[in-house]
N, CA, C and O atoms as a Maestro MAE file, in Angstrom:
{
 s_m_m2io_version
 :::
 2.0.0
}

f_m_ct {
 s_m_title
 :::
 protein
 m_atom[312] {
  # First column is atom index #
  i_m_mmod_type
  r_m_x_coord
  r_m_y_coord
  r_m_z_coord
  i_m_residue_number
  s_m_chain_name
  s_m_pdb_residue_name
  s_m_pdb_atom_name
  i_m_atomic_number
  :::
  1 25 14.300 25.892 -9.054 1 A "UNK " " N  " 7
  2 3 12.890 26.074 -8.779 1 A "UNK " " CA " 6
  3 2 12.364 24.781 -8.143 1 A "UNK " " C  " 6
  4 15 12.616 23.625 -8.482 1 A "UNK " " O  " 8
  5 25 11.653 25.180 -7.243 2 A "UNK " " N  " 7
  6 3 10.642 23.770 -6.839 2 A "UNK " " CA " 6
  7 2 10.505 22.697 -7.791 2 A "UNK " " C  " 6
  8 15 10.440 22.966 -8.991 2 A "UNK " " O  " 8
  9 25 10.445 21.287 -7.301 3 A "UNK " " N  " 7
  10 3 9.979 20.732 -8.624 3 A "UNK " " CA " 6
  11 2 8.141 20.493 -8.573 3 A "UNK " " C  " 6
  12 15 7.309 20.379 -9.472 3 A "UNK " " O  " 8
  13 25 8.012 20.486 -6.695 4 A "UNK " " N  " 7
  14 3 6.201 20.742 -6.667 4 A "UNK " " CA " 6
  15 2 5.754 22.095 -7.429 4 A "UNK " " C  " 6
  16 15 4.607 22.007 -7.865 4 A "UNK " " O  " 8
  17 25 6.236 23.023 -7.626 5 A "UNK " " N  " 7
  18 3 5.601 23.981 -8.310 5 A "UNK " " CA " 6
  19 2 6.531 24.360 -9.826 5 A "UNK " " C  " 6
  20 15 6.409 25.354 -10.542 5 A "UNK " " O  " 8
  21 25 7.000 23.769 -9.905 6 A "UNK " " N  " 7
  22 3 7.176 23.311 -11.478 6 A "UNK " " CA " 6
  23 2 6.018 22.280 -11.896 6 A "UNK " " C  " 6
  24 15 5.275 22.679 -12.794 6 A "UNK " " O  " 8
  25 25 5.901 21.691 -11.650 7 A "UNK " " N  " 7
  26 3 4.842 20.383 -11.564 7 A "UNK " " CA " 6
  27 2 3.507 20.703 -11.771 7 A "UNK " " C  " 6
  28 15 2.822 20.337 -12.727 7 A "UNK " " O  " 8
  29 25 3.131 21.466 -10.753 8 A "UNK " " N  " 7
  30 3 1.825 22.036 -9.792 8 A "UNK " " CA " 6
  31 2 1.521 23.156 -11.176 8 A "UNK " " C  " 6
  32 15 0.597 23.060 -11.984 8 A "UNK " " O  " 8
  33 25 2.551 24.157 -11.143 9 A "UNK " " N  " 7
  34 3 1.743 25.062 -11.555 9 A "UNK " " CA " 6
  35 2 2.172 25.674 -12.969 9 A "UNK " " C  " 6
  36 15 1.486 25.874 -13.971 9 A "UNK " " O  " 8
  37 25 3.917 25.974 -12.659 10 A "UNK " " N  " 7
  38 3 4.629 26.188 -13.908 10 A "UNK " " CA " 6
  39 2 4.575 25.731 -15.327 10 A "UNK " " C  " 6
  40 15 4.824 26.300 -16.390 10 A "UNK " " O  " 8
  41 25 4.148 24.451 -14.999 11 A "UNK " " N  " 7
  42 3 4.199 23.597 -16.559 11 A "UNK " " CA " 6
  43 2 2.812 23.828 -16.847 11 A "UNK " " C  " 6
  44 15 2.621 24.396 -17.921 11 A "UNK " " O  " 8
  45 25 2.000 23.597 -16.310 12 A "UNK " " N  " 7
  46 3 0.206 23.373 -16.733 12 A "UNK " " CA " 6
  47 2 0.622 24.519 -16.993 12 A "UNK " " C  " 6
  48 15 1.651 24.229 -17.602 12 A "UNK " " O  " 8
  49 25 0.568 25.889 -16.976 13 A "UNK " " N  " 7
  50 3 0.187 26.950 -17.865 13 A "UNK " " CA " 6
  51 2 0.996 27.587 -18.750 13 A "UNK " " C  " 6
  52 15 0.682 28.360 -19.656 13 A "UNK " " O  " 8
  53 25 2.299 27.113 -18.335 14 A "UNK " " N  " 7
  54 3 2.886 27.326 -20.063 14 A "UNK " " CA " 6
  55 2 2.370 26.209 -21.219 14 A "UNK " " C  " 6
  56 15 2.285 26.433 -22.426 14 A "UNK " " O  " 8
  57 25 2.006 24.787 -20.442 15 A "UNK " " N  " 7
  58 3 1.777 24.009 -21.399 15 A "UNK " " CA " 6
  59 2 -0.100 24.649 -22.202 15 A "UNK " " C  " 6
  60 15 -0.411 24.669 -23.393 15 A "UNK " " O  " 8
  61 25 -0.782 24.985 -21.235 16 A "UNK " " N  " 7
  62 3 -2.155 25.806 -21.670 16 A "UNK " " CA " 6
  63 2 -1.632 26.648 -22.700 16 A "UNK " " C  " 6
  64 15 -1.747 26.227 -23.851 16 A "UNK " " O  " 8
  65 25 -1.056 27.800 -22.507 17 A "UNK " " N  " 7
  66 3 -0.914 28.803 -23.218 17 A "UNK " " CA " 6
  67 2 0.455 28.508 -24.250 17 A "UNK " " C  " 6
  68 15 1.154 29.446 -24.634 17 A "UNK " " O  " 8
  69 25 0.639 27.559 -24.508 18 A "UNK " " N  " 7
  70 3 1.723 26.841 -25.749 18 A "UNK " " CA " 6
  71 2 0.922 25.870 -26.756 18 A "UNK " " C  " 6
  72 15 1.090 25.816 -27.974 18 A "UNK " " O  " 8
  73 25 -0.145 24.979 -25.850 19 A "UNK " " N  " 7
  74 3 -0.370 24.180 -26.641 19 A "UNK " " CA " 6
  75 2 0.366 22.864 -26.579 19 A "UNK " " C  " 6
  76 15 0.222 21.918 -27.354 19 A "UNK " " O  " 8
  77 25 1.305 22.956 -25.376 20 A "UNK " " N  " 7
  78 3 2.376 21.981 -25.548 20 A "UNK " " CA " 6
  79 2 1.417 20.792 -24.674 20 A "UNK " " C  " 6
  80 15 0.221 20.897 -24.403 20 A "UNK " " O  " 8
  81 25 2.388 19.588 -24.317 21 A "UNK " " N  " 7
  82 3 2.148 18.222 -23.720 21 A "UNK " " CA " 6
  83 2 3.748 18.020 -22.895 21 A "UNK " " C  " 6
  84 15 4.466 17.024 -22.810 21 A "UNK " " O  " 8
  85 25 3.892 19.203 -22.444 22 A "UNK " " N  " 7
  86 3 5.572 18.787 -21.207 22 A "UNK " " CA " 6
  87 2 5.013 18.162 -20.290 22 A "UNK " " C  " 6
  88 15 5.960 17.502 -19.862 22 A "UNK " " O  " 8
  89 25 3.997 17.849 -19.571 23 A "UNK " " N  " 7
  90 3 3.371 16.908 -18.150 23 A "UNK " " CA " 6
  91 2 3.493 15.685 -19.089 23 A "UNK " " C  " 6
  92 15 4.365 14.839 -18.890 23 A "UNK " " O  " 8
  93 25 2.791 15.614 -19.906 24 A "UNK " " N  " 7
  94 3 2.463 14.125 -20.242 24 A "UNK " " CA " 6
  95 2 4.192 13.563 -20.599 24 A "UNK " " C  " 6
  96 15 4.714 12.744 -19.843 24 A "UNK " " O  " 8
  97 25 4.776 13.990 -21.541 25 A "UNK " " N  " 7
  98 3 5.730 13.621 -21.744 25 A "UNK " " CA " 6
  99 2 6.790 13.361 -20.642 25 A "UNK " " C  " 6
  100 15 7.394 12.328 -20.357 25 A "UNK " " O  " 8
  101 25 6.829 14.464 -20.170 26 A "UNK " " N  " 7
  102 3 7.884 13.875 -18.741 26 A "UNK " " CA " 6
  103 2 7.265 13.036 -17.571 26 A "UNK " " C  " 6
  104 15 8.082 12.611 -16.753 26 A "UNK " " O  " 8
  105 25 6.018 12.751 -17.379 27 A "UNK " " N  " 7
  106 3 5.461 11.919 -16.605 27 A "UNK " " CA " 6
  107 2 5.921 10.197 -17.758 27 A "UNK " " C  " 6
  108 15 6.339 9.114 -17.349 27 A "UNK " " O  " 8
  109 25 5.711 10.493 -18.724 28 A "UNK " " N  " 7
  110 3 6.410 8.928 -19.584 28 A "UNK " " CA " 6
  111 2 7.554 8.687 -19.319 28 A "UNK " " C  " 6
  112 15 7.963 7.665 -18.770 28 A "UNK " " O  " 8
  113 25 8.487 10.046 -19.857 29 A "UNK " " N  " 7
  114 3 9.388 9.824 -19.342 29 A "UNK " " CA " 6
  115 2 10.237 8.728 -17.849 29 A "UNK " " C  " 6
  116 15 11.037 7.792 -17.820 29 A "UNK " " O  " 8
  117 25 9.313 9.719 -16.585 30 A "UNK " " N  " 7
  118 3 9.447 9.271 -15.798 30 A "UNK " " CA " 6
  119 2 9.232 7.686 -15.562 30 A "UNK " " C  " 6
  120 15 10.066 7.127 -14.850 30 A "UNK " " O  " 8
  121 25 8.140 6.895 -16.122 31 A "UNK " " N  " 7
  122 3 7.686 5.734 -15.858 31 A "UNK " " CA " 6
  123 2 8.743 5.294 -16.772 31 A "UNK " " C  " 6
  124 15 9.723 4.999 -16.089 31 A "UNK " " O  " 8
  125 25 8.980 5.114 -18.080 32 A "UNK " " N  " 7
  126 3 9.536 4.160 -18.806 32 A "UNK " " CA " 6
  127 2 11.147 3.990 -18.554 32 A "UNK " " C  " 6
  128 15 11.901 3.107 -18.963 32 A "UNK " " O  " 8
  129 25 11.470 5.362 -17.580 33 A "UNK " " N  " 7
  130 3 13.175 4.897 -17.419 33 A "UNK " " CA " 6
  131 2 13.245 3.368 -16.744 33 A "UNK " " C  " 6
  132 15 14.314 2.765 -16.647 33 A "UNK " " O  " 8
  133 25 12.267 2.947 -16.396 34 A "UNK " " N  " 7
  134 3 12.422 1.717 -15.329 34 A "UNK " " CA " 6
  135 2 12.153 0.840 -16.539 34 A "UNK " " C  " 6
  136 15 12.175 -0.253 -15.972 34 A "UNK " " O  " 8
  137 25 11.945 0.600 -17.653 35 A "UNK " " N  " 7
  138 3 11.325 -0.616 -18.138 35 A "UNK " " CA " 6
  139 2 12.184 -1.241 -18.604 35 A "UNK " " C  " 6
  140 15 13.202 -0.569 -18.774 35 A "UNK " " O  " 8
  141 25 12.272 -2.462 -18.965 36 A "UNK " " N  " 7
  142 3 13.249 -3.182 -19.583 36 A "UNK " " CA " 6
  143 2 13.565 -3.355 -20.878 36 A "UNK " " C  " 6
  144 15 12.512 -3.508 -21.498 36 A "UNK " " O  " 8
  145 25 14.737 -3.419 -21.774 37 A "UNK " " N  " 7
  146 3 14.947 -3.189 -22.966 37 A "UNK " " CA " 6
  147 2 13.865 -3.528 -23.768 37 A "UNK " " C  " 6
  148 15 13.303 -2.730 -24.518 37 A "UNK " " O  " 8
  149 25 13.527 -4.828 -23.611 38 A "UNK " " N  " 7
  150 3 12.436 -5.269 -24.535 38 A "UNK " " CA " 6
  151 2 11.218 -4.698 -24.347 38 A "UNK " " C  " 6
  152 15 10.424 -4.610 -25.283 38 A "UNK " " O  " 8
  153 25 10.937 -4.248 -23.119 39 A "UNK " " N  " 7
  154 3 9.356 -3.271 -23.243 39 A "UNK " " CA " 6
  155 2 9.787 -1.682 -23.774 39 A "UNK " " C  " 6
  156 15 8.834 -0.992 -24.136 39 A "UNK " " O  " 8
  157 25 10.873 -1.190 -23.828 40 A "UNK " " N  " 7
  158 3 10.987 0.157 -24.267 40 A "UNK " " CA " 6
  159 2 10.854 -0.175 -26.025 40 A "UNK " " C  " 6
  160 15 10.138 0.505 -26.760 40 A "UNK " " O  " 8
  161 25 11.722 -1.390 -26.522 41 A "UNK " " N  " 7
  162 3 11.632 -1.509 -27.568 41 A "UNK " " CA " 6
  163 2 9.921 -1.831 -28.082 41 A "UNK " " C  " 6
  164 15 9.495 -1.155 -29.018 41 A "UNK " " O  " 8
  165 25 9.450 -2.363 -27.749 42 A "UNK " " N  " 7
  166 3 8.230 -2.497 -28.328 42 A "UNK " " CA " 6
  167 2 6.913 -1.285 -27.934 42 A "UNK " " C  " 6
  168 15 5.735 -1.417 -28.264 42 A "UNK " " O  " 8
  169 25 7.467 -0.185 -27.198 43 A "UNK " " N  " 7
  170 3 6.664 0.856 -27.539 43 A "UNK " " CA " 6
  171 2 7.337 1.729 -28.254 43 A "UNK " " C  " 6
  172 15 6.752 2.766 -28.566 43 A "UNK " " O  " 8
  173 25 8.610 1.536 -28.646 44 A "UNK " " N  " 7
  174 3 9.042 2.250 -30.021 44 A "UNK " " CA " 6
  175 2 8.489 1.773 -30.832 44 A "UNK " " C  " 6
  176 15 8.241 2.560 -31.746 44 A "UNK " " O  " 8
  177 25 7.979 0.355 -31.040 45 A "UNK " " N  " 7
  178 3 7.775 -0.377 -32.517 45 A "UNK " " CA " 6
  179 2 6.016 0.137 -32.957 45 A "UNK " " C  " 6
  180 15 5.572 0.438 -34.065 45 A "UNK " " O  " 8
  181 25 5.237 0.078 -31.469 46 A "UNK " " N  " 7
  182 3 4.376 1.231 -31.312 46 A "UNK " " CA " 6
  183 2 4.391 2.074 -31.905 46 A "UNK " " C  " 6
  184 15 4.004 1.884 -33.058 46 A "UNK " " O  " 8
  185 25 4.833 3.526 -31.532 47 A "UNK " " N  " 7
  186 3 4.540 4.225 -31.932 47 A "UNK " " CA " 6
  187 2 5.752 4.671 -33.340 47 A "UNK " " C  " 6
  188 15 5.664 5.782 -33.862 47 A "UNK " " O  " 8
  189 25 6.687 3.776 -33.749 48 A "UNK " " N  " 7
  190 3 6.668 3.618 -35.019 48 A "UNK " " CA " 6
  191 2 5.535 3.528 -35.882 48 A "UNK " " C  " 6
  192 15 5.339 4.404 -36.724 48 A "UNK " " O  " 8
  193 25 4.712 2.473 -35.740 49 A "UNK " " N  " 7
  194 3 3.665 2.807 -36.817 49 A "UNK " " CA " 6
  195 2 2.201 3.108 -36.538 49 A "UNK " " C  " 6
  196 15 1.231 2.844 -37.249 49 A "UNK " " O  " 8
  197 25 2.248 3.854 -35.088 50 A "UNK " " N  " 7
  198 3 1.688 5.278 -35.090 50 A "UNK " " CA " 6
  199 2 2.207 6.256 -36.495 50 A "UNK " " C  " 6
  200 15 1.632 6.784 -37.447 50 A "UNK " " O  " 8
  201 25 3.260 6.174 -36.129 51 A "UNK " " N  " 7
  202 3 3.909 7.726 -37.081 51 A "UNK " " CA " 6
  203 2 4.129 7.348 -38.410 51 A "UNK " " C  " 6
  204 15 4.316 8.355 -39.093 51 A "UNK " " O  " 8
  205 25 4.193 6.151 -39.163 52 A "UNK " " N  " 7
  206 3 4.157 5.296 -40.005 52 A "UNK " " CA " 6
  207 2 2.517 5.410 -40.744 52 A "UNK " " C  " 6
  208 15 2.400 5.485 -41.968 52 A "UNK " " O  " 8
  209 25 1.895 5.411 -40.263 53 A "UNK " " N  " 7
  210 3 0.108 5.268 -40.382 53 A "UNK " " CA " 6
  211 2 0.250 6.803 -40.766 53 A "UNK " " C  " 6
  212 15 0.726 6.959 -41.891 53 A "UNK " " O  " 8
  213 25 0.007 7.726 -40.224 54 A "UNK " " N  " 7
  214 3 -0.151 9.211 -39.427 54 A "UNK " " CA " 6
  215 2 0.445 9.552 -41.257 54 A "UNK " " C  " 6
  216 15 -0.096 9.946 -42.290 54 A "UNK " " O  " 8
  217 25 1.457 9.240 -40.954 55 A "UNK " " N  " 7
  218 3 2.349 9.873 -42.197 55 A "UNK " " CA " 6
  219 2 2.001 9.705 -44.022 55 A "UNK " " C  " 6
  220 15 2.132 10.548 -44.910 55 A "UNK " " O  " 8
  221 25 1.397 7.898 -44.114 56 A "UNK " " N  " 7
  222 3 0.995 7.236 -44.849 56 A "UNK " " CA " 6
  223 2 -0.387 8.430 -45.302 56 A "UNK " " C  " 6
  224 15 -0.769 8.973 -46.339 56 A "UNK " " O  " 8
  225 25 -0.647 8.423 -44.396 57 A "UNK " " N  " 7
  226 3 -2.348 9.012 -44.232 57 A "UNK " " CA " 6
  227 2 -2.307 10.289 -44.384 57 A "UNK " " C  " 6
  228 15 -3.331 10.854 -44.769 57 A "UNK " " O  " 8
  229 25 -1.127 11.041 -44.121 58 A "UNK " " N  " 7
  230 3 -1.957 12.635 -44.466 58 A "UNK " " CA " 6
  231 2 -1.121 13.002 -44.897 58 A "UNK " " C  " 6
  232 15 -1.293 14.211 -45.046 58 A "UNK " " O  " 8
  233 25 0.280 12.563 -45.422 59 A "UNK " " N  " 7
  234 3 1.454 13.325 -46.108 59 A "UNK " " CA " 6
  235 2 1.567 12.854 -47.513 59 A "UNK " " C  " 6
  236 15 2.250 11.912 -47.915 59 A "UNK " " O  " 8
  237 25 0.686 13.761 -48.302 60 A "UNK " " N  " 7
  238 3 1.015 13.008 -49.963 60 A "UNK " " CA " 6
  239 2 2.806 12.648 -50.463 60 A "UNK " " C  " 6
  240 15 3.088 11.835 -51.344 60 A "UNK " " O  " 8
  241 25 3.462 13.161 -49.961 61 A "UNK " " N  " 7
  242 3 4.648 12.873 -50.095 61 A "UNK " " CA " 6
  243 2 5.091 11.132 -50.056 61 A "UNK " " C  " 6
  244 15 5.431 10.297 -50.894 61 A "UNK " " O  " 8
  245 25 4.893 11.156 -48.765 62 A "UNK " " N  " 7
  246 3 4.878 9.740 -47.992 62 A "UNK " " CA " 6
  247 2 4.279 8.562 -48.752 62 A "UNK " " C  " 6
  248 15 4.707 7.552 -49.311 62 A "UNK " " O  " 8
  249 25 3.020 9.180 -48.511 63 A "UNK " " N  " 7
  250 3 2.296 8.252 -49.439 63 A "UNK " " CA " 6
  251 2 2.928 7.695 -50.889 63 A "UNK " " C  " 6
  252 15 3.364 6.562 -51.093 63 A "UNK " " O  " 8
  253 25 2.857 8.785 -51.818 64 A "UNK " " N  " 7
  254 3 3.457 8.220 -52.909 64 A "UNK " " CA " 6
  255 2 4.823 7.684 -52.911 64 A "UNK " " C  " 6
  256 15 4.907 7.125 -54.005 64 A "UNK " " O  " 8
  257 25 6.084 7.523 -52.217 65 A "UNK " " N  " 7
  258 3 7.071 7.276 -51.790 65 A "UNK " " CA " 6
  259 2 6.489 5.386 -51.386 65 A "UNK " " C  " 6
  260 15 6.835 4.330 -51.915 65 A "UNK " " O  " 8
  261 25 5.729 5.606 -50.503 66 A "UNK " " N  " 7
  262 3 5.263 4.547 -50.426 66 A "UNK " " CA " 6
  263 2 4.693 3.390 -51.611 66 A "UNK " " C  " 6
  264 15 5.226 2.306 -51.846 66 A "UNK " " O  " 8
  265 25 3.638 3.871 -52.179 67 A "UNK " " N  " 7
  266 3 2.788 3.449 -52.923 67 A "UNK " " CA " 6
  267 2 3.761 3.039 -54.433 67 A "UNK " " C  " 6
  268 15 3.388 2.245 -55.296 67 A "UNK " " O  " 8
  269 25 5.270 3.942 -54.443 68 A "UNK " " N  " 7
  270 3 5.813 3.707 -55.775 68 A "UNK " " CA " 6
  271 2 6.855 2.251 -55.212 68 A "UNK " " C  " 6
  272 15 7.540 1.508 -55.915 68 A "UNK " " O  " 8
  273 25 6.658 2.224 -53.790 69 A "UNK " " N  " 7
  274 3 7.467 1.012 -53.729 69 A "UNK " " CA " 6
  275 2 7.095 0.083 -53.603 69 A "UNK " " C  " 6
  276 15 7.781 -0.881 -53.261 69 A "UNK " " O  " 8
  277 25 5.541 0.043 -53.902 70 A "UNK " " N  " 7
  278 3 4.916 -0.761 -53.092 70 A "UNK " " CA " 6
  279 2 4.644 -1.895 -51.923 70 A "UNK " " C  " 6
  280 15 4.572 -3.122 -51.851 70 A "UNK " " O  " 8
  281 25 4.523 -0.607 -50.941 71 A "UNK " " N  " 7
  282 3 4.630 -0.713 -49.336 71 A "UNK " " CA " 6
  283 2 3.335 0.385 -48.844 71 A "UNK " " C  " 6
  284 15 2.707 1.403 -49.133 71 A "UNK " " O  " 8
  285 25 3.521 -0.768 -47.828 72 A "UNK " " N  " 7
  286 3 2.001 -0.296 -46.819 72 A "UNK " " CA " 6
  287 2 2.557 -0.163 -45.311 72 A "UNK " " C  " 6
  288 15 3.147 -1.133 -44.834 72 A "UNK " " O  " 8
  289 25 2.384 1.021 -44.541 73 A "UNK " " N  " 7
  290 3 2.982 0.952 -43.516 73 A "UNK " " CA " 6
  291 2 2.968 -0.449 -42.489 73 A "UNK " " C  " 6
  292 15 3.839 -0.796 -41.691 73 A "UNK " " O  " 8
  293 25 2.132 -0.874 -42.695 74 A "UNK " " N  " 7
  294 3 2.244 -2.232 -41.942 74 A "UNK " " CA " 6
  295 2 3.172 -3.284 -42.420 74 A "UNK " " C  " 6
  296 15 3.383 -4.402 -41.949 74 A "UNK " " O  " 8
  297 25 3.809 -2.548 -43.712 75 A "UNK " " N  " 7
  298 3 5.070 -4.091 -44.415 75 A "UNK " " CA " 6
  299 2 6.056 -3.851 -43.331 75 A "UNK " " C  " 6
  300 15 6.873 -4.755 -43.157 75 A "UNK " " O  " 8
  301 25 6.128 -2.866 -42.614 76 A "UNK " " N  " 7
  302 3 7.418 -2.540 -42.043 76 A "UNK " " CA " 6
  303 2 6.909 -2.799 -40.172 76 A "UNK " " C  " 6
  304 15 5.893 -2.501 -39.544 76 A "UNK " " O  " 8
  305 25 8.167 -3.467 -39.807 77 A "UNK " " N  " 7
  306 3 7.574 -4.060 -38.797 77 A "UNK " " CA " 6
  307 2 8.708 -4.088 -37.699 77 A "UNK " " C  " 6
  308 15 8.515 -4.844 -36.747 77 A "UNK " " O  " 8
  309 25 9.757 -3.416 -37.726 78 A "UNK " " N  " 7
  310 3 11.007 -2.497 -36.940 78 A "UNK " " CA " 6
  311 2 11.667 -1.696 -37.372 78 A "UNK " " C  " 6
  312 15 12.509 -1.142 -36.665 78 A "UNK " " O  " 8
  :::
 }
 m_bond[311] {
  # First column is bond index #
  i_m_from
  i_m_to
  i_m_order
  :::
  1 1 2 1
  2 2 3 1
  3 3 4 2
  4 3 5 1
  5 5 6 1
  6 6 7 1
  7 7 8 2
  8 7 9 1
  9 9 10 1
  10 10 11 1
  11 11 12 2
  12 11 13 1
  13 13 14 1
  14 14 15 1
  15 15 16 2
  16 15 17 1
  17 17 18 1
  18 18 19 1
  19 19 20 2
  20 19 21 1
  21 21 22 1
  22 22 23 1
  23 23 24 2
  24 23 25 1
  25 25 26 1
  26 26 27 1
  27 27 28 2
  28 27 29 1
  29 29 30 1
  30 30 31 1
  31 31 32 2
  32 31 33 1
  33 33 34 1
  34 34 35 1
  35 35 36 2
  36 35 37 1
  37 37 38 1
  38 38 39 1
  39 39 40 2
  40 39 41 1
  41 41 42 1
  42 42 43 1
  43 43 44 2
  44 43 45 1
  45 45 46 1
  46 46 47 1
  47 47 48 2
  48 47 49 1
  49 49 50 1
  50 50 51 1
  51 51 52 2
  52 51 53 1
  53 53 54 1
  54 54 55 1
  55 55 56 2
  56 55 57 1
  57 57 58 1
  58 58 59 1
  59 59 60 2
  60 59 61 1
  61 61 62 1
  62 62 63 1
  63 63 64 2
  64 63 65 1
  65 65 66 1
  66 66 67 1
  67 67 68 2
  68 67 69 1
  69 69 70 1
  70 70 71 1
  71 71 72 2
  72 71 73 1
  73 73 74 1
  74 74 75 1
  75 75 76 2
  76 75 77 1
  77 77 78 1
  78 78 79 1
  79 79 80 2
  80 79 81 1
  81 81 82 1
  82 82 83 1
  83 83 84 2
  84 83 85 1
  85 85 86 1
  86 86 87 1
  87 87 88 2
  88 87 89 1
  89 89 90 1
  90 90 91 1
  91 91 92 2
  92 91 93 1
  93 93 94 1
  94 94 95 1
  95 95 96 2
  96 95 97 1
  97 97 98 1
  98 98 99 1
  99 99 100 2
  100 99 101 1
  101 101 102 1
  102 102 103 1
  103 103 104 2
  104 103 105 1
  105 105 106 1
  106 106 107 1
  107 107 108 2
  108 107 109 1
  109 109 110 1
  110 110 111 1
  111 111 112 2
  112 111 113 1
  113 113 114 1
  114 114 115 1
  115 115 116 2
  116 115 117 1
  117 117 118 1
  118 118 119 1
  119 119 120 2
  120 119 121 1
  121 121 122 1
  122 122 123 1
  123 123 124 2
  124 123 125 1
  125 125 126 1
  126 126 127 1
  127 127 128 2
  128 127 129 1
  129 129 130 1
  130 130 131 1
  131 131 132 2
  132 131 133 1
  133 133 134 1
  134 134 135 1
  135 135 136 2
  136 135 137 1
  137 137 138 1
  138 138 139 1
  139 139 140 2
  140 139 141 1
  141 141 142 1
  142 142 143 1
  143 143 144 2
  144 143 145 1
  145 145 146 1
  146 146 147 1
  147 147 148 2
  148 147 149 1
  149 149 150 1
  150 150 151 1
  151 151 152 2
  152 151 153 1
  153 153 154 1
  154 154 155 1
  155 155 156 2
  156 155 157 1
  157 157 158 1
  158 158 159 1
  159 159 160 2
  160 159 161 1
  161 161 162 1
  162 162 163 1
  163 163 164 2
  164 163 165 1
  165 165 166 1
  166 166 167 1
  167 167 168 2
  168 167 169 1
  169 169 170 1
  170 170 171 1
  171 171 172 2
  172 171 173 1
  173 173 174 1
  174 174 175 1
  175 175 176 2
  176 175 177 1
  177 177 178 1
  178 178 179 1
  179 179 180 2
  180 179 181 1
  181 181 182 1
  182 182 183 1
  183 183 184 2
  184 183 185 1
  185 185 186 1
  186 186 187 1
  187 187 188 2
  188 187 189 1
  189 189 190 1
  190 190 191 1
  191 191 192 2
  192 191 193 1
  193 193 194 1
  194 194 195 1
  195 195 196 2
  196 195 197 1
  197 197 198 1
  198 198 199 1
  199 199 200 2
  200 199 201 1
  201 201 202 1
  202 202 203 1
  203 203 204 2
  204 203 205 1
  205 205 206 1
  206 206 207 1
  207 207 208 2
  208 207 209 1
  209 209 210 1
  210 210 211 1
  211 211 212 2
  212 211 213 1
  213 213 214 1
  214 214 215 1
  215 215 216 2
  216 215 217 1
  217 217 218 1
  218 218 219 1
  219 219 220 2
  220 219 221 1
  221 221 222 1
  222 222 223 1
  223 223 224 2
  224 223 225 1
  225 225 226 1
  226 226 227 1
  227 227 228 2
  228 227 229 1
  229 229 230 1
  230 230 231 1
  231 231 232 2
  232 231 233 1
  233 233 234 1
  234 234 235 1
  235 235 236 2
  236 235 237 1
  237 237 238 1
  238 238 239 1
  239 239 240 2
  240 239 241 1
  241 241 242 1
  242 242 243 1
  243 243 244 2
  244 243 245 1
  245 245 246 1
  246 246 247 1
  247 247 248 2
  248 247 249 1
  249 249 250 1
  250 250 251 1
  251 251 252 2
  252 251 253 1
  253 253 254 1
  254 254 255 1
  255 255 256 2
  256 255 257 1
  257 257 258 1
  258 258 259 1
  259 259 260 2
  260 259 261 1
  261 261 262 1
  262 262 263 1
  263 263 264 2
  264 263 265 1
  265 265 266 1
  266 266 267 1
  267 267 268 2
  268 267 269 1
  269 269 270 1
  270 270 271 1
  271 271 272 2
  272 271 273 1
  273 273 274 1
  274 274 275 1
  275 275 276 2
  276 275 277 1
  277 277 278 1
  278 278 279 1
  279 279 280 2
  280 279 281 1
  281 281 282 1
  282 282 283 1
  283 283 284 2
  284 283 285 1
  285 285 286 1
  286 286 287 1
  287 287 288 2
  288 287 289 1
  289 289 290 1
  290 290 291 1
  291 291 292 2
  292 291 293 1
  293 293 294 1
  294 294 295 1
  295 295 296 2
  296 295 297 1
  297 297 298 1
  298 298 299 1
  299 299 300 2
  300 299 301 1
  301 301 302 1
  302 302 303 1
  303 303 304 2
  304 303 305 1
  305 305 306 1
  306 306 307 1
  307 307 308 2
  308 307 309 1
  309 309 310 1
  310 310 311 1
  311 311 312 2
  :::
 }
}
Protein backbone atom coordinates (compact mmCIF):
# COMPACT_ATOMS: atom_id res chain seq x y z
CA UNK A 1 0.00 0.00 0.00
CA UNK A 2 1.06 3.58 -0.44
CA UNK A 3 2.86 4.80 2.41
CA UNK A 4 1.20 8.60 1.47
CA UNK A 5 -2.09 7.04 1.94
CA UNK A 6 -1.30 4.87 4.71
CA UNK A 7 -0.16 8.04 6.35
CA UNK A 8 -2.80 10.42 4.82
CA UNK A 9 -5.67 8.49 5.37
CA UNK A 10 -5.50 4.76 6.46
CA UNK A 11 -4.10 5.27 9.88
CA UNK A 12 -6.09 8.55 11.01
CA UNK A 13 -9.26 6.56 10.77
CA UNK A 14 -8.54 3.37 12.03
CA UNK A 15 -6.66 5.25 14.67
CA UNK A 16 -10.30 7.55 15.15
CA UNK A 17 -12.39 4.63 15.21
CA UNK A 18 -9.85 2.41 17.62
CA UNK A 19 -8.95 4.96 19.84
CA UNK A 20 -5.46 4.11 19.02
CA UNK A 21 -2.14 6.65 18.75
CA UNK A 22 -0.29 4.55 15.50
CA UNK A 23 0.66 8.32 13.89
CA UNK A 24 2.06 9.51 16.98
CA UNK A 25 3.94 6.51 17.79
CA UNK A 26 5.45 5.77 14.50
CA UNK A 27 6.17 9.41 13.79
CA UNK A 28 8.57 8.85 17.35
CA UNK A 29 9.48 6.11 16.15
CA UNK A 30 10.64 7.64 13.11
CA UNK A 31 12.60 10.62 14.82
CA UNK A 32 14.32 8.71 17.64
CA UNK A 33 15.93 5.93 15.31
CA UNK A 34 18.54 8.74 14.71
CA UNK A 35 19.33 9.62 18.33
CA UNK A 36 22.20 8.65 20.13
CA UNK A 37 22.47 6.00 22.82
CA UNK A 38 22.54 8.39 25.55
CA UNK A 39 19.49 10.49 24.35
CA UNK A 40 17.35 7.26 23.70
CA UNK A 41 18.44 6.24 27.14
CA UNK A 42 17.28 9.16 28.94
CA UNK A 43 13.83 9.25 27.38
CA UNK A 44 13.49 5.76 28.61
CA UNK A 45 14.50 7.03 32.09
CA UNK A 46 11.58 9.53 31.18
CA UNK A 47 9.09 7.84 30.65
CA UNK A 48 10.14 5.22 33.19
CA UNK A 49 8.86 7.35 35.78
CA UNK A 50 6.09 8.51 33.77
CA UNK A 51 4.89 4.87 34.21
CA UNK A 52 6.46 4.66 37.68
CA UNK A 53 4.25 7.83 38.93
CA UNK A 54 1.04 6.64 36.72
CA UNK A 55 1.31 3.28 38.44
CA UNK A 56 2.25 4.56 42.09
CA UNK A 57 -0.88 6.73 41.64
CA UNK A 58 -3.70 4.71 40.48
CA UNK A 59 -2.75 1.01 40.97
CA UNK A 60 -3.46 0.07 44.68
CA UNK A 61 -1.43 -2.88 44.03
CA UNK A 62 1.67 -0.89 43.19
CA UNK A 63 1.24 1.33 45.60
CA UNK A 64 1.22 -0.90 48.51
CA UNK A 65 4.15 -3.00 47.02
CA UNK A 66 5.68 0.19 47.16
CA UNK A 67 4.79 1.76 50.36
CA UNK A 68 5.65 -1.88 52.19
CA UNK A 69 9.14 -1.27 50.92
CA UNK A 70 9.36 1.83 51.54
CA UNK A 71 9.88 3.45 48.18
CA UNK A 72 8.61 6.35 46.33
CA UNK A 73 8.74 6.23 42.67
CA UNK A 74 11.26 8.83 42.54
CA UNK A 75 13.83 6.43 44.81
CA UNK A 76 14.27 4.72 41.59
CA UNK A 77 16.22 6.48 39.15
CA UNK A 78 17.13 3.68 36.14
Amino acid sequence: MNEYISKKIFFPIIDWKNGNKTLYHLKELEQSQWLSKVEIESIQEKKLKILLDHSYNTVPYYKRIFDENNLKPSDIIS
